[in-house]
KEFI-170470 format. One record per atom (N, C-alpha, C, O): residue number from 1; atom name; x, y, z; residue in one letter. Coordinates in pm, 1 decimal. Each point is the difference from the previous one (the first is absolute). Layout:
N
num,atome,x,y,z,residu
NUM,CA,X,Y,Z,a
...
REM end
This chain:
101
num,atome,x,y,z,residu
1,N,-4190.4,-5117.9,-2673.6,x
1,CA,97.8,79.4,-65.0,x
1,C,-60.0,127.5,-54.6,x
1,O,-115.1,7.3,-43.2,x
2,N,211.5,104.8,48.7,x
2,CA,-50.4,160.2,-52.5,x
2,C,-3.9,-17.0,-156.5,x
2,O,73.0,-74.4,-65.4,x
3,N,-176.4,161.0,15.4,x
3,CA,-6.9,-32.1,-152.6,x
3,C,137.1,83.8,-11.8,x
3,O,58.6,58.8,90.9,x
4,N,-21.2,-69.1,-233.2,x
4,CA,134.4,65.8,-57.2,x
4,C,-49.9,174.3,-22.5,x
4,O,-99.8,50.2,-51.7,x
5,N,213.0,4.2,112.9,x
5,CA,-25.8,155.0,-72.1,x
5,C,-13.8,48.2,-86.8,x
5,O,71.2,-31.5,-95.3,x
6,N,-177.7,141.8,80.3,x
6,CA,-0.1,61.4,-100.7,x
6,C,55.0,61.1,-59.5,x
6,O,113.6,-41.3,22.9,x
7,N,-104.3,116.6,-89.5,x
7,CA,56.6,103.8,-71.0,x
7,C,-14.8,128.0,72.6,x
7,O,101.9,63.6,26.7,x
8,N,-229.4,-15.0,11.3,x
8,CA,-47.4,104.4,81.1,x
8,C,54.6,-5.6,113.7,x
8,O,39.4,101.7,57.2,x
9,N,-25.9,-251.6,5.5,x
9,CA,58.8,14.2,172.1,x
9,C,129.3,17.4,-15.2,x
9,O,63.1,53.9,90.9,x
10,N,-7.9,-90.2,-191.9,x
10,CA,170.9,-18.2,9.1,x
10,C,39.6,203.6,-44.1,x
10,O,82.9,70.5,57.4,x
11,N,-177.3,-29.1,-173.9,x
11,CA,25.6,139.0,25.6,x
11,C,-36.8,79.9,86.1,x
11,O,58.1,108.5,-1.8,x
12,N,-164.5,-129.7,106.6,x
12,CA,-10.0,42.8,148.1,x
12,C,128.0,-14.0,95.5,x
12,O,70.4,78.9,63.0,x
13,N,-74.3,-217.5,-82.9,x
13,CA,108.6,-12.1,102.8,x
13,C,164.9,58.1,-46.8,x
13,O,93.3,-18.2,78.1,x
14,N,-73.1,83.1,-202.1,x
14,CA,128.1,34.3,-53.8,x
14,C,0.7,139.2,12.2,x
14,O,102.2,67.0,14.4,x
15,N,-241.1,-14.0,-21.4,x
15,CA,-31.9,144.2,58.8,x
15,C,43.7,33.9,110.0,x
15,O,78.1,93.9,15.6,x
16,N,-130.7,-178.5,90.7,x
16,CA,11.4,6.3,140.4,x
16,C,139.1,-8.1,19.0,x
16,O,32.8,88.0,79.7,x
17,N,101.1,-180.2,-132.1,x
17,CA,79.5,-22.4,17.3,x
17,C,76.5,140.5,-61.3,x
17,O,84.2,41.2,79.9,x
18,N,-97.4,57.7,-229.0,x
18,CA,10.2,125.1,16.2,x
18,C,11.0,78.1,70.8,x
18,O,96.9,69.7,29.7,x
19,N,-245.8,-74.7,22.6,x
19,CA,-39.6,130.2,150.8,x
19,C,111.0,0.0,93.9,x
19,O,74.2,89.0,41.7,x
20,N,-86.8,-253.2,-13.4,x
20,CA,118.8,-19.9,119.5,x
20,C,143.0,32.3,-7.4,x
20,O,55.7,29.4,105.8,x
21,N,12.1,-30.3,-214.4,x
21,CA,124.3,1.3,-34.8,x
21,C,11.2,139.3,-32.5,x
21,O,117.7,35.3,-7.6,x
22,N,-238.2,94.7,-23.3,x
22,CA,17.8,124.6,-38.6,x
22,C,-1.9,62.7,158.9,x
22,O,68.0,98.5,28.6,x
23,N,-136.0,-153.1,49.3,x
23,CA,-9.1,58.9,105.7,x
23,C,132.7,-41.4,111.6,x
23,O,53.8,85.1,70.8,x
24,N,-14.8,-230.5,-71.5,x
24,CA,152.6,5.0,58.9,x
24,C,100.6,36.2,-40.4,x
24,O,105.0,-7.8,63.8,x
25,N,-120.4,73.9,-224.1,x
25,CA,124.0,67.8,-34.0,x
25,C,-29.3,134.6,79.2,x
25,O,86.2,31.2,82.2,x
26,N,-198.3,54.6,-96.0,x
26,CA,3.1,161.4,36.8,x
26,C,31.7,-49.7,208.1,x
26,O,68.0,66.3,78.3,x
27,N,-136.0,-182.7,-49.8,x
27,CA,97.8,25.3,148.2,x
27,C,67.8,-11.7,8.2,x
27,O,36.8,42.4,109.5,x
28,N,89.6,-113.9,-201.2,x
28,CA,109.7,-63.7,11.9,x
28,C,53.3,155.3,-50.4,x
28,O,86.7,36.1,79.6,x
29,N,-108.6,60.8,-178.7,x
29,CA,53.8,83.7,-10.3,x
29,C,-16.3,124.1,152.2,x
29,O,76.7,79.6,54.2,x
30,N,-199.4,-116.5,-36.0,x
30,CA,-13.6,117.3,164.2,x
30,C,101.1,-34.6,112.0,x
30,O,43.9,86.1,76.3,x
31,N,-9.8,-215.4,-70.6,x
31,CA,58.8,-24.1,103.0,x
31,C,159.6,21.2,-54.4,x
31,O,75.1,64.5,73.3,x
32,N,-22.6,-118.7,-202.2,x
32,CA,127.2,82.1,-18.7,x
32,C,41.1,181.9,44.5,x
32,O,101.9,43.3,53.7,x
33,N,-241.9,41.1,-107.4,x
33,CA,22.2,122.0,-40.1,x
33,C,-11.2,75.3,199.9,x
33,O,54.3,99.8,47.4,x
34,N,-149.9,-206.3,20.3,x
34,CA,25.1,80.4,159.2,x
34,C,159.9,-112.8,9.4,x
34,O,91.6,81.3,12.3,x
35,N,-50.5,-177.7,-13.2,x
35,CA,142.2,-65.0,40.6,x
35,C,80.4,148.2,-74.6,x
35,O,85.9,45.1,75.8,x
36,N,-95.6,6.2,-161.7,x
36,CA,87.9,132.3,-22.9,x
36,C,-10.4,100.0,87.5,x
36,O,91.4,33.3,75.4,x
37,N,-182.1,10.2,-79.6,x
37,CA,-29.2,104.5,60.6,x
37,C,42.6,-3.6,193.6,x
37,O,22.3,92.0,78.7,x
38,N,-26.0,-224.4,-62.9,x
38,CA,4.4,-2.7,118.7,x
38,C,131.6,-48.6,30.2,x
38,O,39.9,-34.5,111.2,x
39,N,37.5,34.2,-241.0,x
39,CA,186.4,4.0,14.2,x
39,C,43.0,124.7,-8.9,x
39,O,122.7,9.5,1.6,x
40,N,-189.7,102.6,-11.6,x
40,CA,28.9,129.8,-56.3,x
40,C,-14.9,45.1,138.9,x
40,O,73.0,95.6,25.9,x
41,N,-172.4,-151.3,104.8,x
41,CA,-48.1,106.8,59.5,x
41,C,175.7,-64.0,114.6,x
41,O,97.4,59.6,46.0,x
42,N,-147.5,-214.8,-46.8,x
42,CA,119.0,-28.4,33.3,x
42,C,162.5,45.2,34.2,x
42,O,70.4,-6.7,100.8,x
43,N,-49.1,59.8,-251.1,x
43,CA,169.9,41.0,6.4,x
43,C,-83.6,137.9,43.8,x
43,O,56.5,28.7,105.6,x
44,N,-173.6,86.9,-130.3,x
44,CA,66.5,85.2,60.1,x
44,C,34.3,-1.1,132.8,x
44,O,88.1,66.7,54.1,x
45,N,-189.5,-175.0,12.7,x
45,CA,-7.0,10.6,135.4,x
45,C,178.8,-18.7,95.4,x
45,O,34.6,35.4,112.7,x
46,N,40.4,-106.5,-225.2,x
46,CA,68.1,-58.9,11.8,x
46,C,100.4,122.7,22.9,x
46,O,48.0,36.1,107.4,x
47,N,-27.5,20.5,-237.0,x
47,CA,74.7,134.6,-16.2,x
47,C,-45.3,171.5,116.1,x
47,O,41.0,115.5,11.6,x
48,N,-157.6,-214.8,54.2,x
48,CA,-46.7,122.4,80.6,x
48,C,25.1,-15.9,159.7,x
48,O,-3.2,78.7,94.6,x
49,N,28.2,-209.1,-107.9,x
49,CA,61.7,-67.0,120.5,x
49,C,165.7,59.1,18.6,x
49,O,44.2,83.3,79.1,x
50,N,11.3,-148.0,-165.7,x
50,CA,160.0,47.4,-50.5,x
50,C,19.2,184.7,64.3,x
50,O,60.0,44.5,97.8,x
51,N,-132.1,15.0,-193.4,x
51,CA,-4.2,176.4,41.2,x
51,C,-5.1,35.1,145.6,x
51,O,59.3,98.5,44.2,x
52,N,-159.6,-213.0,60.4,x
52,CA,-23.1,64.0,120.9,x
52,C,97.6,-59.8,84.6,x
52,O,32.9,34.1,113.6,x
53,N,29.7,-173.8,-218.4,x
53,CA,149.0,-12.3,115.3,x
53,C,76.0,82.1,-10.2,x
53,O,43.6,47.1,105.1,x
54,N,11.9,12.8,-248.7,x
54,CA,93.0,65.4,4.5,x
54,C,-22.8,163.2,42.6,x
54,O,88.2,84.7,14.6,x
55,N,-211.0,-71.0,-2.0,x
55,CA,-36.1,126.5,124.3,x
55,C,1.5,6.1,144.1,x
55,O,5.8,96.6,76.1,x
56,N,-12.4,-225.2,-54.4,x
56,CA,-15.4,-23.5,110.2,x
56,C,169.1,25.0,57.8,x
56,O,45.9,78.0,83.5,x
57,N,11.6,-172.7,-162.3,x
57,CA,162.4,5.6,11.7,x
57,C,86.3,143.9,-3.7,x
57,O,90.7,38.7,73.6,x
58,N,-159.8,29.4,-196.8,x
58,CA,48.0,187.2,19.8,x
58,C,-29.5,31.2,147.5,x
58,O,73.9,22.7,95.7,x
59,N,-200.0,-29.0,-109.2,x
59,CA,-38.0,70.9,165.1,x
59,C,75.4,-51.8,146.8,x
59,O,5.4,68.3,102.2,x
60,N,42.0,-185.0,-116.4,x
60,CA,46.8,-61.9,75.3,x
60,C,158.8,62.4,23.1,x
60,O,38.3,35.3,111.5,x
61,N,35.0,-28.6,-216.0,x
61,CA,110.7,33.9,-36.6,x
61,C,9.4,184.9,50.1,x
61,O,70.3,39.4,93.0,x
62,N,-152.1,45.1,-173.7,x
62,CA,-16.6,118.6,61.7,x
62,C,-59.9,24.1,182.1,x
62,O,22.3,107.5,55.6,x
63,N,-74.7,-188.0,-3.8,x
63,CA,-47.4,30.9,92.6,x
63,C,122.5,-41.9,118.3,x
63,O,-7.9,33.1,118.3,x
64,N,129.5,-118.6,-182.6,x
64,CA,93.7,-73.6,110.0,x
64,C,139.6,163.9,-63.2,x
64,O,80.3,43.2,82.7,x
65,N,-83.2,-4.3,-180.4,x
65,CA,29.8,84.1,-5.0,x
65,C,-40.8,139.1,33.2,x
65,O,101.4,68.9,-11.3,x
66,N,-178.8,-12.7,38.5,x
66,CA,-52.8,112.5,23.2,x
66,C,24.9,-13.5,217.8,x
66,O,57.0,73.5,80.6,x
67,N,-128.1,-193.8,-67.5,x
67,CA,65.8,-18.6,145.0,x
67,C,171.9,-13.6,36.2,x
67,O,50.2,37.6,106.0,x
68,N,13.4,-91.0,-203.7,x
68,CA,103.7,50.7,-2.9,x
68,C,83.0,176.0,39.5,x
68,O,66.7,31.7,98.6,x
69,N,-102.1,42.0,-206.4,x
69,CA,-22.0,118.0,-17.6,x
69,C,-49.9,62.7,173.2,x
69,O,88.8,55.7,64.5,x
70,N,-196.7,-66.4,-15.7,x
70,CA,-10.3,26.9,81.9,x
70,C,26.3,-17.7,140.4,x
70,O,-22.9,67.8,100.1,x
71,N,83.3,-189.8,-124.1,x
71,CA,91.8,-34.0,111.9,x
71,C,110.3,67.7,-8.2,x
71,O,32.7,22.3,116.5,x
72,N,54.1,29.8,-197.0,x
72,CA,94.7,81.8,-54.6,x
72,C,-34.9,148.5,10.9,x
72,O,42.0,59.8,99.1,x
73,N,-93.8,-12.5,-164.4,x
73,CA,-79.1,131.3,56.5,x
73,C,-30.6,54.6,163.2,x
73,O,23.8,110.5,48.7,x
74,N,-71.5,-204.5,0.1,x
74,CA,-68.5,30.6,159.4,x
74,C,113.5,-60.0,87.2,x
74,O,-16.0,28.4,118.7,x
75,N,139.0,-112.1,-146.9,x
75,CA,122.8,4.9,71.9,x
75,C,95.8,172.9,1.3,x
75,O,55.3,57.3,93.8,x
76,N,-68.6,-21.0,-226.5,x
76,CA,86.1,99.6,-36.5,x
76,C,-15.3,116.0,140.9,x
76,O,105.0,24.2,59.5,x
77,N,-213.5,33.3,-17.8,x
77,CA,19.6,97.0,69.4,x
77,C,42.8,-57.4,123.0,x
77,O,26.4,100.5,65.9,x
78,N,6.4,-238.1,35.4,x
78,CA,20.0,-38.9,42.4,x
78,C,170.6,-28.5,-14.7,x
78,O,75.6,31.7,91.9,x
79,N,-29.8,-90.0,-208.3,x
79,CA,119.9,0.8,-49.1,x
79,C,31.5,128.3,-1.2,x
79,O,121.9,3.6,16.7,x
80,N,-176.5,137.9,-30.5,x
80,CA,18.5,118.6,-34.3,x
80,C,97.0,27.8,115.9,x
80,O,122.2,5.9,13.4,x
81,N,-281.9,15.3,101.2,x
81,CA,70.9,4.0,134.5,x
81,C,106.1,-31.4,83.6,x
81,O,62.5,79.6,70.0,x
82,N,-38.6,-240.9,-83.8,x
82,CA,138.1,-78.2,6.7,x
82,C,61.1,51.6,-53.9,x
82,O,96.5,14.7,75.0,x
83,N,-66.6,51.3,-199.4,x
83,CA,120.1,-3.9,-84.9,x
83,C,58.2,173.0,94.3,x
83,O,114.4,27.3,36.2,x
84,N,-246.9,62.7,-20.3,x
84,CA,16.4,127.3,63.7,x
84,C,67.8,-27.2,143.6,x
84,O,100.4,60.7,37.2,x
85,N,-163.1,-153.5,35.2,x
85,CA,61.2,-30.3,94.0,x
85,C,174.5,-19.9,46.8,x
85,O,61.2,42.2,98.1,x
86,N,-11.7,-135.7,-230.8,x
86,CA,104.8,-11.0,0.8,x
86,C,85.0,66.4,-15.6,x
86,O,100.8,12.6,69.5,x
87,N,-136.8,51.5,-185.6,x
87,CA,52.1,184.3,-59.0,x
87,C,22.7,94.9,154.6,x
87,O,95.1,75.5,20.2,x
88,N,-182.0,-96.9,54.3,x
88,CA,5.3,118.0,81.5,x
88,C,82.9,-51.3,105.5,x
88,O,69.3,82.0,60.3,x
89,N,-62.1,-246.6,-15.3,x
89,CA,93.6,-20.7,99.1,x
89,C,129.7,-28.5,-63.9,x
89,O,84.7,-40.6,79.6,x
90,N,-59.1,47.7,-162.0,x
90,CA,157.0,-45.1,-76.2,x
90,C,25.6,204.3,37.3,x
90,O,91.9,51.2,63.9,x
91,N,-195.6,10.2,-123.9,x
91,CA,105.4,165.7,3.0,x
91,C,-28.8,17.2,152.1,x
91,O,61.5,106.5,4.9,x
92,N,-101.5,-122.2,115.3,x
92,CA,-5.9,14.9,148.8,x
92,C,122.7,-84.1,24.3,x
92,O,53.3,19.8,109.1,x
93,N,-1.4,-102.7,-181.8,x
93,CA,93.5,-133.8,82.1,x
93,C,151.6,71.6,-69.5,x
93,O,114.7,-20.2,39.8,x
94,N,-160.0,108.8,-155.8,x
94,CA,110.0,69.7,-62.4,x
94,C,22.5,102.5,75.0,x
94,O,109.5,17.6,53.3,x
95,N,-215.6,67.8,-38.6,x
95,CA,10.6,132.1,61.3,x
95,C,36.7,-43.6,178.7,x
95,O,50.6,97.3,55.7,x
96,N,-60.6,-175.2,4.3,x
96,CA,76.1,-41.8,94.7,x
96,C,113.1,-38.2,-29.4,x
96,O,65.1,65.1,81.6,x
97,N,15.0,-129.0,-144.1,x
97,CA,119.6,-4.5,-37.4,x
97,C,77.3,106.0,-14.2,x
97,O,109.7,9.8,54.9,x
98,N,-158.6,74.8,-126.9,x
98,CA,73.9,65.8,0.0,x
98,C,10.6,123.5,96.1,x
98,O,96.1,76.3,-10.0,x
99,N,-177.5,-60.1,86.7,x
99,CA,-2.8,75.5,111.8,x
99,C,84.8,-88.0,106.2,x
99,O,77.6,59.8,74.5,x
100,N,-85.9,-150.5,-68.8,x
100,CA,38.8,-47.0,127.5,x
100,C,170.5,-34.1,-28.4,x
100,O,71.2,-24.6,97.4,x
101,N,-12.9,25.4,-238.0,x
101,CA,155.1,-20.5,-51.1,x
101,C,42.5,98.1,32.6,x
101,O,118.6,25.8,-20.5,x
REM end
């Protein structure tokens, strides 16, 4: 059998049990203070995600519009023509009419 403790071993060993408990509090506080920090980097990432959908979605939106636009635009002188076309055979189909009444 171990002789009984001393006085000296039992305040060694209550020391030691100090050290230990001062030093898992400051990790226990490191590992809270990066769990913050690394919720912070989190939402921005989060909120930075969000921004490039809803850029993504503008651009998307302007670019089905702007092709719009130019499908409209680059018909027009085409429509122009047609429309001249018609203009000119309606007054030939007139101006025969009335020559030929």
């Amino acid at each position: 059998m171990d002789p009984p403790a001393t006085a000296a071993q039992v305040a060694e060993i209550s020391t030691k049990l100090d050290v230990l408990l001062t030093q898992h509090t400051m990790v226990a506080s490191q590992v809270m203070d990066h769990e913050q920090r690394l919720r912070v980097v989190e939402t921005k990432q989060t909120s930075t995600d969000a921004r490039v959908n809803d850029l993504t979605k503008r651009d998307d939106d302007q670019e089905v519009r702007l092709r719009a636009a130019d499908r409209w635009r680059y018909a027009m002188p085409l429509a122009g023509i047609t429309g001249l076309g018609a203009v000119l055979t309606g007054a030939a189909a007139l101006i025969t009419a009335l020559q030929g009444g």
